[in-house]
C-alpha positions as CSV (number, residue, x, y, z in Angstrom):
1,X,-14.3,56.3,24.5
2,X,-10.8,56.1,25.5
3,X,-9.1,59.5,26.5
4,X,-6.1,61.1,25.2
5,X,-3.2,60.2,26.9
6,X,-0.4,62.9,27.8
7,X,3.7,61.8,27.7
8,X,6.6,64.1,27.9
9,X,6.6,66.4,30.6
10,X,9.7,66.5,33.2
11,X,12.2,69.0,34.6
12,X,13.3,71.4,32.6
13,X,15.9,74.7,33.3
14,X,14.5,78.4,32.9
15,X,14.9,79.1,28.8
16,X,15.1,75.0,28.1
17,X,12.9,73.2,25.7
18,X,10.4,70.6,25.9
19,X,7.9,68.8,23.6
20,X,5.0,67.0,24.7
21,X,2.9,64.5,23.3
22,X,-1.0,63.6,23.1
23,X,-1.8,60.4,22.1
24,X,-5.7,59.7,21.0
25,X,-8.1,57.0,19.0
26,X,-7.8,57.8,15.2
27,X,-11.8,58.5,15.4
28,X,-11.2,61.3,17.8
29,X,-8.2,63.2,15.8
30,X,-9.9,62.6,12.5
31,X,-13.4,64.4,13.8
32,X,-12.3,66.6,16.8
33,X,-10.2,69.7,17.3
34,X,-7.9,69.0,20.0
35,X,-6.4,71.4,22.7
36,X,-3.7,72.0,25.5
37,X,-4.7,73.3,28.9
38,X,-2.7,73.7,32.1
39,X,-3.1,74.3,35.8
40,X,-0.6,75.6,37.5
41,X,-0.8,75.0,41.7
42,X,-3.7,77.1,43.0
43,X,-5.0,78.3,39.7
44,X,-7.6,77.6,37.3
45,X,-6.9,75.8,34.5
46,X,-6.5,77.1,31.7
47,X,-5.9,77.2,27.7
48,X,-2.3,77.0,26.5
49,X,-3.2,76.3,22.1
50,X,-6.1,74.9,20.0
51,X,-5.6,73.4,17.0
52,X,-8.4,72.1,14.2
53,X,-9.3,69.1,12.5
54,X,-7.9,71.1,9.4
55,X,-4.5,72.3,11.3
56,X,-5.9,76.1,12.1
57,X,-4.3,76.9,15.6
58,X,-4.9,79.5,18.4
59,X,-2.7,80.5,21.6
60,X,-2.9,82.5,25.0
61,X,-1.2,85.5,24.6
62,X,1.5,84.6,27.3
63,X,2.3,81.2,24.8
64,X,2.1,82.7,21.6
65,X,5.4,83.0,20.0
66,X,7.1,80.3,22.3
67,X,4.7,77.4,22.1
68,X,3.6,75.8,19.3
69,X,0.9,73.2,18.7
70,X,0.7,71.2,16.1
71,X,-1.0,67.4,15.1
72,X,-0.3,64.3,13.3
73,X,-2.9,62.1,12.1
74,X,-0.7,59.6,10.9
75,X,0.4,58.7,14.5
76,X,-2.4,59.7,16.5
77,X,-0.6,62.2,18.0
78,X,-1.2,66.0,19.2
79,X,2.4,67.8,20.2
80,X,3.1,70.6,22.0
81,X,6.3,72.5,22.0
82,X,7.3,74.3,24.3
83,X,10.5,76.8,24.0
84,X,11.9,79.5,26.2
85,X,10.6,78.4,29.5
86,X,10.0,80.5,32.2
87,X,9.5,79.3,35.4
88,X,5.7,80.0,35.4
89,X,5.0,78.1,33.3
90,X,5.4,75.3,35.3
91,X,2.3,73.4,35.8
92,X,0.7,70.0,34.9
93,X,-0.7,69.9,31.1
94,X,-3.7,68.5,30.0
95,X,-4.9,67.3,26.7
96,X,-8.2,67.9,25.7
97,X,-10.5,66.7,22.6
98,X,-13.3,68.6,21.8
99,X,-15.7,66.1,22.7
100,X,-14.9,66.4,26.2
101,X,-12.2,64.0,26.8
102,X,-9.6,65.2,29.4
103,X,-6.1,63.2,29.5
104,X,-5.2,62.6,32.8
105,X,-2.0,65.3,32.4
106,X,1.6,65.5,32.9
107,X,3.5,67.8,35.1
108,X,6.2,70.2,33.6
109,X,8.3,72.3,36.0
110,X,10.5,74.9,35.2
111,X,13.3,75.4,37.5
112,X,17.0,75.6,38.1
């Protein structure tokens, strides 16, 4: 199976914005819940926000309120946006399917 491919990561300033995107087969959004994860330089990786085949979602405590994750079938697509960066949150961001597919991830760093 092809595996989700990650696109919109960058630079972004302390309190900026940014949405990334997840691009997957139409087999793998229709039956799998899809996720966020990130690793940030000498830490484990970890989950940033789940979301279900039927649009439930779930977030780490430290995301919740300034991420949200959210999926369109139409377009293949898994997004993640991200608001009120902080500066730890930089790190590279994976996508993940829940039948074990890792995108190969995109680097976001927050800094001024």
């Amino acid at each position: 199976q092809v595996q989700p491919v990650e696109s919109g990561g960058g630079l972004v300033q302390p309190g900026g914005s940014l949405r990334l995107s997840c691009t997957a087969s139409r087999s793998i959004l229709k039956l799998y819940a899809m996720a966020w994860y990130r690793q940030a330089p000498g830490k484990q990786r970890e989950l940033v926000a789940h979301i279900t085949t039927d649009g439930s979602t779930r977030y780490a405590s430290s995301m919740k309120g300034r991420f949200t994750i959210s999926r369109d079938n139409a377009k293949n697509t898994v997004y993640l946006q991200m608001t009120a960066l902080k500066s730890e949150d930089t790190a590279v961001y994976y996508c993940y399917a829940d039948n074990g597919l890792w995108g190969q991830g995109t680097q976001v760093t927050v800094s001024s």
